[in-house]
C-alpha positions as CSV (number, residue, x, y, z in Angstrom):
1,X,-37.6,-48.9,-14.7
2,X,-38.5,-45.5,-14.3
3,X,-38.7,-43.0,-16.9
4,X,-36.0,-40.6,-15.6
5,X,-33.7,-44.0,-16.2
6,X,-34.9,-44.9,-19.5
7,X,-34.1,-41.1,-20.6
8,X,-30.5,-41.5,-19.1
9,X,-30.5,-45.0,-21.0
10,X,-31.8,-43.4,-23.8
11,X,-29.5,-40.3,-24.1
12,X,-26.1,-42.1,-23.2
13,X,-27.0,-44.8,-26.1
14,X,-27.5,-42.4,-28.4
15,X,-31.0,-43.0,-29.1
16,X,-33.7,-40.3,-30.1
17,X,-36.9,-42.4,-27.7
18,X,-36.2,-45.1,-25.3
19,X,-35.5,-48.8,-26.9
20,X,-34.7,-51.9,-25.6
21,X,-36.8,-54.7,-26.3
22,X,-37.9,-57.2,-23.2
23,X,-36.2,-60.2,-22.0
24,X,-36.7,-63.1,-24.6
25,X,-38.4,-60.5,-27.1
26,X,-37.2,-60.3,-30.9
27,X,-34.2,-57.2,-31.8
28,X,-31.8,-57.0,-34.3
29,X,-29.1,-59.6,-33.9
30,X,-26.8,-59.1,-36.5
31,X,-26.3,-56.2,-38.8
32,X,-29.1,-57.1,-41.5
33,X,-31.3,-55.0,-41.3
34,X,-34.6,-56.5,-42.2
35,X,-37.3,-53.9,-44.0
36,X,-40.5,-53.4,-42.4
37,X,-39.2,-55.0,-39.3
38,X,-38.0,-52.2,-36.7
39,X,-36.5,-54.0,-33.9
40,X,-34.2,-52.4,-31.0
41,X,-30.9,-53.4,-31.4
42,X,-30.4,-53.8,-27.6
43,X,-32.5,-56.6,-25.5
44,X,-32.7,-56.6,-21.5
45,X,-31.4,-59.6,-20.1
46,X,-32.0,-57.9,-16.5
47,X,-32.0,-54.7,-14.4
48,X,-32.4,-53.9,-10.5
49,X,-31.6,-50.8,-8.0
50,X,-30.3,-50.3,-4.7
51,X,-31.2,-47.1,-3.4
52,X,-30.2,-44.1,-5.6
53,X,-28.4,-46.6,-8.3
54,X,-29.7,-48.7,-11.3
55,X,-27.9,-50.8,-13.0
56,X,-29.3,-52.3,-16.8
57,X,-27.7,-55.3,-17.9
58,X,-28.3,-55.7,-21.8
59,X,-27.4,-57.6,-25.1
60,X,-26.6,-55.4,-27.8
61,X,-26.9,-56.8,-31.4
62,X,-25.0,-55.7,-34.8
63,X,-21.4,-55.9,-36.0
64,X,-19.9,-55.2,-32.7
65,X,-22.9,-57.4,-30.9
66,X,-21.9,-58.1,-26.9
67,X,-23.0,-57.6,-23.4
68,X,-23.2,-54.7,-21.0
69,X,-24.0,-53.4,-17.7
70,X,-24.4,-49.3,-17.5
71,X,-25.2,-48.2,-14.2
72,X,-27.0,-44.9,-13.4
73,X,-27.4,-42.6,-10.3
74,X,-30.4,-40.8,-9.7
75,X,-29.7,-37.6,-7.5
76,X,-32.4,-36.0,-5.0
77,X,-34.1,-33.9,-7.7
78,X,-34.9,-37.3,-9.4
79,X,-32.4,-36.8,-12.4
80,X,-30.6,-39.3,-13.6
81,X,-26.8,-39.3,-14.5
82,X,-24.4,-42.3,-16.2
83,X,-22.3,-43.6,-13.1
84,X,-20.5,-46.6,-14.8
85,X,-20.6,-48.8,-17.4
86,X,-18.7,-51.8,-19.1
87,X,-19.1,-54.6,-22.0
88,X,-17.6,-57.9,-22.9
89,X,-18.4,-61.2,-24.6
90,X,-21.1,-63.3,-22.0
91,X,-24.1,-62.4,-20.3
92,X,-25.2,-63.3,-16.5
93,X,-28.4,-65.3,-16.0
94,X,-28.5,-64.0,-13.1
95,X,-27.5,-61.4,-10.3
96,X,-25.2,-63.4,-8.1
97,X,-23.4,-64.3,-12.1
98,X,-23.5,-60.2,-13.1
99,X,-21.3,-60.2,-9.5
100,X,-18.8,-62.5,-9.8
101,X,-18.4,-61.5,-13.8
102,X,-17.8,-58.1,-12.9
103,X,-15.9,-58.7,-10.0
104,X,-13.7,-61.1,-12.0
105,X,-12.7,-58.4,-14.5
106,X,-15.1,-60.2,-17.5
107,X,-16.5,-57.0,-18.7
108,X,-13.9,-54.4,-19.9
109,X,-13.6,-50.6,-19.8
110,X,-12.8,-50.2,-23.7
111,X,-14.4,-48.3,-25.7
112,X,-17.8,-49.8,-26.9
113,X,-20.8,-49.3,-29.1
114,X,-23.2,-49.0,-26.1
C-alpha cells in the first residue's frame, strides 16, 4: 500500500500515524486496554487496487468491533481522497466473498467507528 493511501487511511480514521496491524498479527480486540501492550485497534484482512482506486478491507476491534471496506481514489497528482466506505458484522476471506457481500447489501452505510 502506498504511502499517499496509508495517509488517506490514516486521516479519515482519525489516527495521528498510520496503524493497522498485518493480516493474522496481534491488535486490540476488545476494549481492554492492556498496559505496555500498544496494539492497533484495526487488523488488515486484505487490500487491492484497480487503476486509480484502493480499496482496504479491515477488522476493527473495541466496543463497536466489526468489519469494513473504505475505498480511496488517488487523483493524477498522486493525492489520495476517501471515495466510499461501509461496515457490518462478517469479514470476506477473500475477493470474490468482499464482491458478493457487498453486492448483497451485507455491509451498511450507517454511521461507524471506522
Amino acid at each position: 500500500m502506498p504511502p499517499n493511501v496509508k495517509w488517506a487511511f490514516s486521516k479519515f480514521t482519525l489516527e495521528p500515524t498510520f496503524a493497522l496491524a498485518n493480516p493474522g498479527e496481534k491488535y486490540q480486540v476488545n476494549d481492554v486496554v492492556v498496559m505496555g501492550q500498544d496494539l492497533p485497534w484495526r487488523r488488515l484482512l486484505f487490500a487491492g487496487r484497480e487503476g486509480n482506486k484502493w480499496f482496504i478491507h479491515y477488522e476493527r476491534g473495541g466496543r463497536m468491533r466489526g468489519y469494513y471496506v473504505l475505498v480511496f481514489t488517488v487523483n493524477q497528482q498522486g493525492t489520495a481522497q476517501f471515495m466510499w466506505g461501509r461496515g457490518g458484522d462478517k469479514g470476506a476471506k477473500d475477493l470474490e466473498q468482499l464482491r458478493e457481500m457487498v453486492a448483497a447489501g451485507q455491509f451498511s452505510n450507517q454511521e461507524h467507528i471506522w
